[in-house]
C-alpha positions as CSV (number, residue, x, y, z in Angstrom):
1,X,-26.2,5.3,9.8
2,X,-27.0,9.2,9.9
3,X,-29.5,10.7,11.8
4,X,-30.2,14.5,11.3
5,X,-32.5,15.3,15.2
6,X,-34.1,18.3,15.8
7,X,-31.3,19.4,13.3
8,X,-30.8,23.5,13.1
9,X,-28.5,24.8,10.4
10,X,-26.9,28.5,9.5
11,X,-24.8,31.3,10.6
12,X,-25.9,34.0,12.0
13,X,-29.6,32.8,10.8
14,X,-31.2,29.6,10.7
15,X,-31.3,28.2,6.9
16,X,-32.5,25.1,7.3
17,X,-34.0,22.9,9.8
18,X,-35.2,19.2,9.8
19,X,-37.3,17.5,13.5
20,X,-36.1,13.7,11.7
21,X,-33.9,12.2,9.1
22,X,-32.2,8.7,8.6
23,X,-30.0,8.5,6.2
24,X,-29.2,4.7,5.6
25,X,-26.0,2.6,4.9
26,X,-25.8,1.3,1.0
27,X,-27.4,4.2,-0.1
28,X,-26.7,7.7,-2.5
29,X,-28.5,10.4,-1.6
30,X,-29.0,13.4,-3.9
31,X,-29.2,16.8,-1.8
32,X,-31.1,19.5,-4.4
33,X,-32.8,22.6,-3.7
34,X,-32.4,26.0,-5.1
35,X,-28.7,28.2,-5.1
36,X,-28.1,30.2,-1.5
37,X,-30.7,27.8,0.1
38,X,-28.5,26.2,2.7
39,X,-26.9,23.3,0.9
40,X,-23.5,23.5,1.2
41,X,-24.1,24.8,5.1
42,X,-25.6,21.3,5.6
43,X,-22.9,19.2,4.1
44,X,-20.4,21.5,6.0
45,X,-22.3,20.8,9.1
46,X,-22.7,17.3,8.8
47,X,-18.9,17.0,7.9
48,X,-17.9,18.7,11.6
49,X,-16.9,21.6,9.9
50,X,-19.6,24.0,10.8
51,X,-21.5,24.0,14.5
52,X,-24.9,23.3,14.1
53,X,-27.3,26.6,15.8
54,X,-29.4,23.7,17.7
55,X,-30.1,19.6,16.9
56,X,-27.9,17.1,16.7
57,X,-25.8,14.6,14.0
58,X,-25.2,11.2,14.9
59,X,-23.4,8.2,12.6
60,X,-24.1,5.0,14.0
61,X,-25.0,5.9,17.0
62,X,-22.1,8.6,17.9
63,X,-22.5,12.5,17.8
64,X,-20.5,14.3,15.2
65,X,-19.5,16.9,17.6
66,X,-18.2,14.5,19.9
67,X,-15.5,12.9,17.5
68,X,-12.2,14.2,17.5
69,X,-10.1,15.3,14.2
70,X,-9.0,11.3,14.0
71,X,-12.1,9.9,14.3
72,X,-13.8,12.6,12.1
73,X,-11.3,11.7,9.2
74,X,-11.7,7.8,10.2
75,X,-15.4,8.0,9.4
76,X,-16.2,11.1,7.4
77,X,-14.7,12.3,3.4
78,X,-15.8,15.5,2.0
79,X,-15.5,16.5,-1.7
80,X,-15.4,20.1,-2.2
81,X,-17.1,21.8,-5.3
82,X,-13.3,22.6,-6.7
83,X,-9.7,21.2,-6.5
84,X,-7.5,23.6,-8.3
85,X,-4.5,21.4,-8.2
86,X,-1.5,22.2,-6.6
87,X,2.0,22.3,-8.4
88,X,4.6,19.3,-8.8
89,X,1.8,17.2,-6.5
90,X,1.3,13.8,-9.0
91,X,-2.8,12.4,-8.7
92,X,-0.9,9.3,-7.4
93,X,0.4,11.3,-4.4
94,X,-3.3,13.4,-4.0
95,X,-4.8,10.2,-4.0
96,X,-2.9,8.6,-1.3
97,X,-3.4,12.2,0.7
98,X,-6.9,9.6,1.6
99,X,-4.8,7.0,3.2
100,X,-3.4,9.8,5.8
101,X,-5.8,8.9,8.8
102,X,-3.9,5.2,8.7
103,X,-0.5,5.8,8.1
104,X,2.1,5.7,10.9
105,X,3.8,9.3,12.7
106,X,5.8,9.5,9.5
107,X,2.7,9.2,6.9
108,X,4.3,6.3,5.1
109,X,2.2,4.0,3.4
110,X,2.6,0.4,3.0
111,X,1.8,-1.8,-0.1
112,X,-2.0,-1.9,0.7
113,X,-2.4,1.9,0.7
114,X,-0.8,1.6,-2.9
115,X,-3.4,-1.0,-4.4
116,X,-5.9,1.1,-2.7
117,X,-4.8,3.9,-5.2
118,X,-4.6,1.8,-7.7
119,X,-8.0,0.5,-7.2
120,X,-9.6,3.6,-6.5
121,X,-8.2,4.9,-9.7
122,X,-8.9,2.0,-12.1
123,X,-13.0,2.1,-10.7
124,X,-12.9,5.6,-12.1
125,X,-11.1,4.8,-15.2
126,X,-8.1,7.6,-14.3
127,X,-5.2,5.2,-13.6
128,X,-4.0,7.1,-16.9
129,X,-3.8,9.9,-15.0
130,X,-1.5,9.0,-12.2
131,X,2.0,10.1,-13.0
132,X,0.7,13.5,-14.1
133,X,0.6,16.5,-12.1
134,X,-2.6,17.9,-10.8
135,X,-2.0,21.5,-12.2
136,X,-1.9,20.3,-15.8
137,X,-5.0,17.7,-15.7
138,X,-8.7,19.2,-17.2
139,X,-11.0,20.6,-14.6
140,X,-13.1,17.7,-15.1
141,X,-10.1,15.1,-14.3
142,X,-9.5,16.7,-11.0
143,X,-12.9,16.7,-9.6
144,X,-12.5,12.8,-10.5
145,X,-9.2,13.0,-8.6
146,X,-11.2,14.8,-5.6
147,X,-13.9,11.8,-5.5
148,X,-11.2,9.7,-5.6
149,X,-9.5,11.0,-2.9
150,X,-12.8,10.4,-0.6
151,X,-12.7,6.9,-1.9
152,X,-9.3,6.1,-0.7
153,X,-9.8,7.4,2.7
154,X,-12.3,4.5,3.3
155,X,-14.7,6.6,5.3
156,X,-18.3,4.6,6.0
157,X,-19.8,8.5,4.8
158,X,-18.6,10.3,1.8
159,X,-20.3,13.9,1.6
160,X,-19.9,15.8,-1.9
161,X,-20.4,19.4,-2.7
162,X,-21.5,19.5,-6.4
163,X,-18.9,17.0,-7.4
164,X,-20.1,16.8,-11.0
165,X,-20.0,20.2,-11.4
166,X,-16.9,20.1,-13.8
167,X,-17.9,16.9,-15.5
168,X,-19.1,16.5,-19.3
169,X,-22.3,14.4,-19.4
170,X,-20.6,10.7,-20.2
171,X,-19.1,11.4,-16.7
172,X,-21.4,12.8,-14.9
173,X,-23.8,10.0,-15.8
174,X,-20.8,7.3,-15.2
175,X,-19.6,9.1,-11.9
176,X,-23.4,8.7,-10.4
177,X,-23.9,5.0,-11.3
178,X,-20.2,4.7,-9.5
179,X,-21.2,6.1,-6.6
180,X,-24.6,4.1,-6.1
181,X,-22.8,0.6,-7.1
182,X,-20.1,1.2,-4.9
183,X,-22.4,2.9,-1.8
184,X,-24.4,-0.9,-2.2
185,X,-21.0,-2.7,-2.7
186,X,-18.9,-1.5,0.5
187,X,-22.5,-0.2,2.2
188,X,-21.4,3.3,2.1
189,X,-23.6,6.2,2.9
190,X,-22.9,8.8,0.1
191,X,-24.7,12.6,0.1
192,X,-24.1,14.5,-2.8
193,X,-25.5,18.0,-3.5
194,X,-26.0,18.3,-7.2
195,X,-28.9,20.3,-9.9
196,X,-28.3,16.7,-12.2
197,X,-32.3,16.2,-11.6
198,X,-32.6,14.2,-14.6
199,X,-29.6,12.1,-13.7
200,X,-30.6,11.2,-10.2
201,X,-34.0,10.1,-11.6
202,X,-32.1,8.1,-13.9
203,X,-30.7,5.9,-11.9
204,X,-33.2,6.1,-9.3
205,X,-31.7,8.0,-6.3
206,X,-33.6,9.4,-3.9
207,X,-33.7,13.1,-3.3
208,X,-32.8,15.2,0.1
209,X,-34.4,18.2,-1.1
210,X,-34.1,21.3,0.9
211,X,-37.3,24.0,0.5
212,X,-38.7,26.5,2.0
213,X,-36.6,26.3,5.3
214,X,-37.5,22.5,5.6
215,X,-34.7,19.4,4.8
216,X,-37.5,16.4,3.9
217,X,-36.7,12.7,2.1
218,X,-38.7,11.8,-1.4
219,X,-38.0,8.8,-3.2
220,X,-41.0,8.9,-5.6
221,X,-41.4,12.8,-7.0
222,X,-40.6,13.5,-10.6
223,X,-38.8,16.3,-11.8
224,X,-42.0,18.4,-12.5
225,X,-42.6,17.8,-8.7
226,X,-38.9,18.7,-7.2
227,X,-39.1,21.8,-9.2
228,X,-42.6,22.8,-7.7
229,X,-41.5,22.2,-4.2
230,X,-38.7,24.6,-4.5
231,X,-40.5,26.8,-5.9
């Protein structure tokens, strides 16, 4: 599915660097390491949104870099850490934002983009939620709204920036055994970047754990272990 090669990351520095990773379809990945250490640079990357300094991205096969702005949203959803909300815009209406790449020249959606809402938003038990606007839900409701939003857009990756940041426990522990069902169920590859250590162990998803310059795969540390390596 993903393949991080010879992979670079930063700005004006490097941050983080990786020679090979595969990242597999059907599977969550949890991306931890310690604040400032490159994190949200690497989702960024990997979403097209930042140039890598030297490496390459590829998703089945195809560089990220080569994909156009339709292509990118036909195959890639990104979850930032925050949605504010915006005035008079319902979570029906932010939902179906995810249905954009498929719509026609005047975005108008058809009866399948609407049960795609709907099923998007029963799966994360905030069908309640539709007819409100998103400047008057909780915090917590519109991050759900934001992972919904990737959901809807029916991209094979989903990439998340802390998207349980705003979540109470009961969710946060609900949204993670969500997003490994449904990565098995429709064979999604899902990166999150998250400090729920005890939560990912929980339901047993491996960890992407950037340390010390380095991006590596463990499936098998315990917490006592993740913490020493970014130490």
């Amino acid at each position: 599915m993903i393949q991080l090669q010879e992979l670079h990351i930063g700005y004006q520095r490097e941050l983080l660097r990786t020679e090979h990773l595969f990242l597999a379809a059907g599977k969550v990945y949890a991306l931890v390491g310690r604040n400032g250490i490159g994190k949200s640079t690497l989702i960024q990357t990997m979403a097209g949104l930042q140039k890598q300094l030297a490496g390459e991205i590829t998703i089945n096969g195809q560089s990220v870099s080569s994909l156009n702005p339709q292509e990118i949203a036909e195959t890639i959803s990104l979850v930032d850490t925050r949605f504010e909300g915006v005035e008079f815009l319902k979570v029906k209406d932010y939902l179906a934002l995810g249905r954009a790449p498929y719509t026609d020249l005047f975005g108008r959606l058809g009866v399948k983009d609407w049960q795609m809402v709907e099923s998007v938003a029963s799966d994360l038990s905030i069908i309640h939620l539709l007819d409100k606007f998103t400047d008057e839900i909780s915090d917590g409701e519109r991050q759900l709204c934001a992972v919904g939003r990737a959901f809807v857009q029916e991209t094979p990756v989903i990439l998340l920036d802390e998207p349980t940041a705003f979540l109470d426990y009961i969710n946060r522990k609900k949204l993670l055994a969500l997003l490994k069902l449904l990565s098995a169920e429709k064979n999604k590859c899902i990166v999150l970047s998250t400090h729920d250590l005890d939560l990912c162990l929980d339901h047993s998803i491996p960890f992407l754990l950037a340390a010390h310059g380095e991006i590596r795969i463990h499936a098998s540390l315990s917490k006592e272990e993740i913490i020493q390596a970014m130490s």
